[in-house]
N, C-alpha and C positions, 0 to 999 in steps of 0.2 A: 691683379690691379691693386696697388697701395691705396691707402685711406685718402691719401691728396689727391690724386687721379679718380678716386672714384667722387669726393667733393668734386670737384670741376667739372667733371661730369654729370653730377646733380643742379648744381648751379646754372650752366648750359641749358639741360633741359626745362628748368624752370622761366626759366627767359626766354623759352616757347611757347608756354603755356601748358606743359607737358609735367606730370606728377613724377617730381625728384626722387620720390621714396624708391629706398633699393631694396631688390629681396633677394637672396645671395650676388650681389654684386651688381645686378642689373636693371636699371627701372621696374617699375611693376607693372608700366604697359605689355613689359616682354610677358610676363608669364599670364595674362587673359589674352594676347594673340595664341601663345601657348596651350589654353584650357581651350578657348575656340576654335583651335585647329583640332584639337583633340578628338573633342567633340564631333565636327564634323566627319572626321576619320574615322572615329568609331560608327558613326549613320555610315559614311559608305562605302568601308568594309566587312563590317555587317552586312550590307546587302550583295556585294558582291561575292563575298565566299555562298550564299544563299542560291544566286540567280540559275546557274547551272543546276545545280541539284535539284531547284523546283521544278523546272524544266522539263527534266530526265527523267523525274523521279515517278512510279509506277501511278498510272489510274486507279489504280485499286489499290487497298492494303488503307492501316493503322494513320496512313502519314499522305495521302494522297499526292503527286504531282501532275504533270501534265501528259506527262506520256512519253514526249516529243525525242526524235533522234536523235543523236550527239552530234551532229551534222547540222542540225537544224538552229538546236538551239543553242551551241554554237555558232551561226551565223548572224543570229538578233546580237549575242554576246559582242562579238567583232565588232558590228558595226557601232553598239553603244559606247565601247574602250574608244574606238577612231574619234567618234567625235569628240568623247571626252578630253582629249588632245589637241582638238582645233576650237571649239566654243571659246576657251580662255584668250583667244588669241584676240577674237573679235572684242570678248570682256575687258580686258585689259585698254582697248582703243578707247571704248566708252567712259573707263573711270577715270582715264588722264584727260579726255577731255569737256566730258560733262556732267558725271554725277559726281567724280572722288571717289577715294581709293574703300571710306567707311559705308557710303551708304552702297556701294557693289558688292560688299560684303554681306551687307544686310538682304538688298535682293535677291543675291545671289542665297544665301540662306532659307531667305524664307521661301522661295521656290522650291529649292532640294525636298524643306520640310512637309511640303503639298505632293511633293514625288512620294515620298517615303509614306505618306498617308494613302495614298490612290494607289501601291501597291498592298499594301496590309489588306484590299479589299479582295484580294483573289483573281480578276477578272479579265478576260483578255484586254478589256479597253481600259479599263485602269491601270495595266500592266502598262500600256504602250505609253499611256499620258505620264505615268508614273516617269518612267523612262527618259521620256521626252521633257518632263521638269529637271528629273534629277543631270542631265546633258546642258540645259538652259541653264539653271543653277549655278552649276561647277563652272561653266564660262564667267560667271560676274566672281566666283569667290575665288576661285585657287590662284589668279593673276594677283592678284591684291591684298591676299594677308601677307606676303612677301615682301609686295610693294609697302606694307606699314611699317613696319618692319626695316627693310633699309634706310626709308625717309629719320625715323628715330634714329638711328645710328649715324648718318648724314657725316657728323662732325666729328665721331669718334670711328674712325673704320677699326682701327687696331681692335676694336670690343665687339665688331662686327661676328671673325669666325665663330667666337664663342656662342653668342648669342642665337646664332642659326642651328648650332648644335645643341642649343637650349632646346629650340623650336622645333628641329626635327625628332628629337625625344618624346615631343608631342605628338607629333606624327606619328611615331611606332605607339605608341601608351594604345593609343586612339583605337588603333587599326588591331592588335593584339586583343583590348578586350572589347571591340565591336566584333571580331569574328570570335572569338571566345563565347559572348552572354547570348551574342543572336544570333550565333551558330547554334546551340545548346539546345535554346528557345524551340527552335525552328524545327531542329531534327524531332526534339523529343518529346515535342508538346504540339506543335503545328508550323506552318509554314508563316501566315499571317502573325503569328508570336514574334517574330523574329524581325518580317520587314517592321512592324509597328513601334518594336522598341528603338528601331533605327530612327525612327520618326519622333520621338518622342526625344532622343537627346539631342538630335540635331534643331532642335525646339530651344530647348532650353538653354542648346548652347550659344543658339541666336540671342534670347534673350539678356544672359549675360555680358554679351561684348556689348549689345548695346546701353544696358545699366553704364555700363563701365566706360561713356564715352567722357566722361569729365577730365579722366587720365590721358589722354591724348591731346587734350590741344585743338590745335589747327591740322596738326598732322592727320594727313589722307581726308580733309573736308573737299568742300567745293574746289575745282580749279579757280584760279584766279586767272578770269579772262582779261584784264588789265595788262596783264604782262607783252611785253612788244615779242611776239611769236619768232619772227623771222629775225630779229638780234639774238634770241637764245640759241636758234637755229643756227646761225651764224657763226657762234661762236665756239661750236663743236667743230667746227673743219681745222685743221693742221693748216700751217702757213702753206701758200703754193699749190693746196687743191681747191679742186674748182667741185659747185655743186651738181651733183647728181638724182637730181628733182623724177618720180617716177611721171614717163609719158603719158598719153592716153593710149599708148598704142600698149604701154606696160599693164595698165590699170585693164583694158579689155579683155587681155593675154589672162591677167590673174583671172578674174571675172568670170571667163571662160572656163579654165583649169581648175576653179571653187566650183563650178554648178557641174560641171563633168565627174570632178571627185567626188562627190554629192550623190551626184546621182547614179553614181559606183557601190557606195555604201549604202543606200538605201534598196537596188534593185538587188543585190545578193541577198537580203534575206525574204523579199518581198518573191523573189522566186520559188526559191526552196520553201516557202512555211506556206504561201498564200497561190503558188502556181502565176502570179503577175511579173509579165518580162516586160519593161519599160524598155528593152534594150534588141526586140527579137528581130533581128537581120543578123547575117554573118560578112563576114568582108576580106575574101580569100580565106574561108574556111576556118575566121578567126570571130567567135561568138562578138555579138554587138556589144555586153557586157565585159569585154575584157577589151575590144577595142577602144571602148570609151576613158578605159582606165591608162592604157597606152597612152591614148594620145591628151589625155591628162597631162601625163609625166614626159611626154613632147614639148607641148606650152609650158611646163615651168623649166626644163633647163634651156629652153629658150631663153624665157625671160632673166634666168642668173646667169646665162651666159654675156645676153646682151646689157647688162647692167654691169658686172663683171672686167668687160674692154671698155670702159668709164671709167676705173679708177687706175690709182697711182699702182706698180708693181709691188710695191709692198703691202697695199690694201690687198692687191688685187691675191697675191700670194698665202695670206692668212687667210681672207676668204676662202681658198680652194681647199687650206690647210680643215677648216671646219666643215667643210661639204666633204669632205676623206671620213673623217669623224663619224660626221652624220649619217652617211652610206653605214656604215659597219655597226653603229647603234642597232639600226634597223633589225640585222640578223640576231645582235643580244636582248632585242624584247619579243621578237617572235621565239626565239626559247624559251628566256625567261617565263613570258607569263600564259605556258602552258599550266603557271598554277592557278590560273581566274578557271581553265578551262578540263584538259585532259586530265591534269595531276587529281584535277576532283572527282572526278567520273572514274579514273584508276582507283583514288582510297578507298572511294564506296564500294566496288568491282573488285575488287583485287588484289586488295591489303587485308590480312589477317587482325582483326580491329576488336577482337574478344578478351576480354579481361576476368580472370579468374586466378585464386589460389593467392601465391608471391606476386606474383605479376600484378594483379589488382592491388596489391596494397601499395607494391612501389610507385605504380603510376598515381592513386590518390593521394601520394605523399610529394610527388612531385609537383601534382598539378595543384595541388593546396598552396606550396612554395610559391608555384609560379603563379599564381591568383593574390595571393597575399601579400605575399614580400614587397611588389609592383604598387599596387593598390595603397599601403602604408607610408612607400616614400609619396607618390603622389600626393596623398591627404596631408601630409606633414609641408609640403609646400603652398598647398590650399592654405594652410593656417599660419604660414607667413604672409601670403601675401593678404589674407584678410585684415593682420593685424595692420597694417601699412596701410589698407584703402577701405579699411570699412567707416571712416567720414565722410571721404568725397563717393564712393561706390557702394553705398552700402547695399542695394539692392540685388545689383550684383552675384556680392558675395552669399548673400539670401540664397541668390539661385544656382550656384555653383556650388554649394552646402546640399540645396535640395537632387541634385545631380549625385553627387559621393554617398547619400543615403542611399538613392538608389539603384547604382550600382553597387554598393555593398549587399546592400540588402538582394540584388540577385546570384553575385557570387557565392554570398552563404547558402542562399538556399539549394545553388549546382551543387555544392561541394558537399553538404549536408545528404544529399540524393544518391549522389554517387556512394556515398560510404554506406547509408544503409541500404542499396541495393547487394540483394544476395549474389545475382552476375551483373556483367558491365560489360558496355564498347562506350572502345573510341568513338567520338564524333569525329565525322570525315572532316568539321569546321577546323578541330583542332591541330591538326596537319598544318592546317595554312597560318597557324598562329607562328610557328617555327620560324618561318622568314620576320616576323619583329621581333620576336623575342633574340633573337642571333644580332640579327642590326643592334638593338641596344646591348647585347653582351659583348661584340666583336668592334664594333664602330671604333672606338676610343683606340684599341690594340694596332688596325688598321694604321689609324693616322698618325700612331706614333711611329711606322715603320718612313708612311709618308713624306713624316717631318724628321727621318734623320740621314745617313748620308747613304743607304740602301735604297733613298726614292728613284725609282727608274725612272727614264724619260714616256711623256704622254699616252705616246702608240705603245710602248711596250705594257703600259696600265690596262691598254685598251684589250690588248691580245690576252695580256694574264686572265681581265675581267673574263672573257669571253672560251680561254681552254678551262680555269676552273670551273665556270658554271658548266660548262660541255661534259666535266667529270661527276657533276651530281647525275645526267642523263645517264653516266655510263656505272654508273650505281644502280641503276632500276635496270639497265641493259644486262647486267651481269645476274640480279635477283630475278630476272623473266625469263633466263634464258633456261631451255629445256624443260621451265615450267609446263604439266600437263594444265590443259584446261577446264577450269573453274575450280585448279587449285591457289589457294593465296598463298600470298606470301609476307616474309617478317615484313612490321614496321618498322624495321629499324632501317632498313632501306631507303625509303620510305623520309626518313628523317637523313639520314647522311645524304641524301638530296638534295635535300633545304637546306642542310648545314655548305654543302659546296653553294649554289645557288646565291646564296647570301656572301659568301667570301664574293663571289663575282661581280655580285655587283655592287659590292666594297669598293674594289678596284676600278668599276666604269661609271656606276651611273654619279659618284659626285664631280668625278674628273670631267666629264663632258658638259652641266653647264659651266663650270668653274673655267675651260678654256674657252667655251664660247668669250663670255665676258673680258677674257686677258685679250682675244686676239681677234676684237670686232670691235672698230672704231662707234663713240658712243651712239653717234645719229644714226645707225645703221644695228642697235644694237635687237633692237623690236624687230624688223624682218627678219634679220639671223635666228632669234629665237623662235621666230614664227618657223622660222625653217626645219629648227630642230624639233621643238612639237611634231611636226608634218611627220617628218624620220621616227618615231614616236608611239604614232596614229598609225604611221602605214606597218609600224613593225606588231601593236597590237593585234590589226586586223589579221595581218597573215597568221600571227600564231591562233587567231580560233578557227580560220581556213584549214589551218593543219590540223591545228588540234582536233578540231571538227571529225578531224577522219580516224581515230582512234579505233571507231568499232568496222569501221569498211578495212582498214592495216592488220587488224589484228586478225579478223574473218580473213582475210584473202595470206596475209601470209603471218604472222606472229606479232605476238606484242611485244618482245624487243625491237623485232625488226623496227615497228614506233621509236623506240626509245633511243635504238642506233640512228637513225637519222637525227635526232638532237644531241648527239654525242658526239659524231663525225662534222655535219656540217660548222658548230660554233669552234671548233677546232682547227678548221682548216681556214674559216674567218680570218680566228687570231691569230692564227701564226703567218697570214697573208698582212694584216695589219702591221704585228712585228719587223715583217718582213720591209715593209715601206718606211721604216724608221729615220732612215739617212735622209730619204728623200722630204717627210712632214718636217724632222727636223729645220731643214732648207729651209720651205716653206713660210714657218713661223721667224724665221727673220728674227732670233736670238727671245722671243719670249719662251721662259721656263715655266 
């Protein structure tokens, strides 16, 4: 962006009320969305690479956990990912219409922060409420840093991509050294270490945004209920359609299909951990609890169906074009994130994780790089945008300063640990760090292939995402195979998993909301994404159903055999999805 363009751009924003100063090229609101997204990423990936391992992890010994099955607690796992996929949807209805886009940020925050506290306490019932915050929580925030975030760009979309790729850098920083400091924490000091520092910077990272609201403006305040509702409404439809207003007989249909999936997610784990079936009848030999979930997924393609013969053929056509889509997500996050669940319960189990001799040095040399290098750009952007808002924000920056102390000050002291330790392991957290660290090393390479004239069409993205991630499975398939039992095996397996894994969903997960948005008219844009959530939620769930079963697959016939079913099935997906190319083509009705 030139100096003139990026002037008018400052000018613009100040005629919002919105703070002009740029820090490399971008307002300075972008980079505290940036530090606050961070932040919150690092609380809750930090707890999530934890939640399993505590679970699993033995009643006795140095490091205690709970004991519990791979079955089991994977089950509580599932059901907390599903929601986490559906709460935003509800969050999002609330901030466009009554608190705004800042303060759902903030509730949304400060809830998570009461999560992250009521689990640091160890206890079954604060596990649950913990839980049950950090689900509440994540519904007011993750709709909404996004929604700030576009509203700022509003006027300049061409500064839009960049910006998000600003943003999602956030994203990985976050999640990298939350499962890195409170991975460490957790393993090698205690369990309670770990959820508590999750808690401690999702504190302060609430704090921060909201020091920092001078920089914003108006943007993502209160709605302005003044506005004539049904003229903005109106003037989203194309010439010559008519409106498509949901019935009551829609709104019951949902109603029904929410308290059934509901009550889907809750009695799976309330079964298996607690012996409570909310669901115990069978009906033709088909358990109450799966019939409920059935006829769930009756009521909603009801209702898209009959909403569906409402619109125009070309509506109607891109709509079906993103329900193709959204079916086949499904099967790439029930692989995908066998790494919240089995991949962690595999590292600990079954990866050879000892460091000694050359080997330890290399790896202290690496993971020093990869702690530090990370951390330095980060600070170095800190102390731009300090220079830029520490007038209007200074408090802020105070607390984003006191945040960098101390995550350095815990990296030094990992890194200091490991070197004077005489032996060493891998922490099982630092596996799952591999999937950000690749995102931020591969991301930019991806999109240039994207953006030159090697970009294949949609479905074939979709299929690529879906055979390479299929070929990180078949990495672990090939290092299991013949394996005797309770021999390990290299990590480096282990990591060429992560490393396909990450190429794959290179390729799928930005492309699928990116077509949502191109080929779902605007008024319609909020249910579609509801939709995709849902595809999302249900693809989370099944991978800890499956994943769940890890130790009953391996016991009964081998642990490839695991690993070949996520090798085989995401590959006959994609090449089924490929395979419908001509026809989604069709469908989308000439959008690229």
């Amino acid at each position: 962006m030139n100096k003139v363009s990026e002037a008018s751009f400052s000018e613009e924003l100040e005629r919002q009320g919105v703070d002009g100063k740029m820090v490399l090229g971008h307002p300075s609101g972008l980079f505290v969305l940036f530090f606050t997204e961070m932040w919150e990423r690092f609380s809750f990936y930090g707890m999530r690479v934890l939640l399993i391992q505590f679970l699993t992890a033995a009643v006795l010994g140095s490091n205690p956990g709970w004991g519990w099955s791979a079955e089991n607690a994977a089950a509580l796992y599932g059901t907390y990912a599903m929601l986490l996929y559906i709460t935003p949807i509800f969050g999002g209805i609330i901030a466009d219409k009554y608190v705004g886009y800042r303060w759902a940020v903030v509730i949304g925050s400060i809830i998570m922060t009461l999560g992250h506290a009521f689990m640091a306490l160890d206890t079954p019932l604060f596990l649950y409420l913990g839980l049950g915050c950090l689900v509440i929580g994540t519904g007011f925030f993750k709709p909404n840093m996004t929604s700030i975030l576009s509203e700022m760009y509003k006027k300049f979309p061409q500064k839009k991509d960049a910006a998000y790729t600003i943003f999602y850098m956030g994203v990985n920083a976050g999640a990298f050294f939350g499962m890195m400091l409170c991975g460490y924490l957790a393993e090698k000091i205690g369990w309670h270490w770990g959820f508590g520092l999750a808690g401690i910077f999702m504190l302060l990272g609430t704090l921060q945004f909201w020091m920092a609201k001078p920089l914003f403006g108006s943007i993502g305040s209160v709605p302005d209920k003044s506005v004539d509702a049904k003229a903005k409404q109106a003037a989203m439809y194309e010439p010559g359609e008519k409106p498509n207003p949901f019935t009551l007989v829609d709104t019951l249909l949902i109603a029904a299909m929410t308290i059934l999936g509901l009550g889907y997610a809750f009695n799976d784990p309330l079964t298996k951990i607690a012996q409570i079936n909310l669901f115990d009848f069978s009906f033709y030999n088909i358990s109450g609890q799966n019939f409920v979930i059935i006829l769930a997924l009756v009521l909603f393609f009801v209702v898209v169906i009959k909403r569906l013969l409402n619109y125009t053929k070309v509506v109607r056509d891109r709509m079906i074009a993103v329900i193709i889509f959204a079916f086949f997500v499904v099967f790439f996050w029930m692989s995908f994130e066998q790494g919240a669940s089995s991949l962690v319960i595999f590292a600990r189990d079954n990866v050879d994780r000892a460091l000694e001799g050359n080997t330890k040095v290399i790896f202290n040399v690496v993971n020093t790089l990869l702690t530090v290098v990370p951390l330095l750009f980060i600070s170095y952007v800190l102390i731009l945008l300090a220079k830029q808002t520490y007038k209007k924000a200074l408090m802020s920056n105070v607390v984003l300063a006191l945040c960098f102390v101390g995550v350095w000050g815990v990296a030094i002291w990992m890194l200091q640990r490991e070197l004077l330790s005489e032996t060493s392991e891998i922490t099982v957290s630092f596996f799952s760090t591999l999937n950000s660290f690749f995102i931020i090393s591969l991301a930019s390479i991806v999109s240039r292939v994207w953006d030159s004239k090697y970009n294949p069409p949609a479905a074939v993205k979709y299929g690529l995402g879906l055979v390479i991630m299929a070929l990180g499975f078949g990495c672990l398939f090939l290092g299991t195979s013949g394996v005797a039992e309770g021999v390990r095996i290299s990590f480096i397996w282990l990591v060429l998993a992560y490393l396909f894994h990450t190429l794959g969903e290179l390729c799928l997960s930005p492309v699928g909301l990116s077509y949502v948005s191109k080929l779902v008219p605007a008024r319609m844009i909020g249910f579609m994404f509801g939709m995709w959530y849902l595809a999302i939620a249900i693809g989370n769930k099944l991978a800890a159903i499956v994943g769940g079963e890890i130790e009953n697959i391996t016991k009964e016939y081998s642990l490839s055999t695991f690993f070949l079913i996520f090798t085989v099935v995401p590959i006959v997906a994609g090449l089924l999805v490929m395979a419908l190319n001509p026809l989604i083509k069709k469908l989308m009705h000439g959008v690229k």
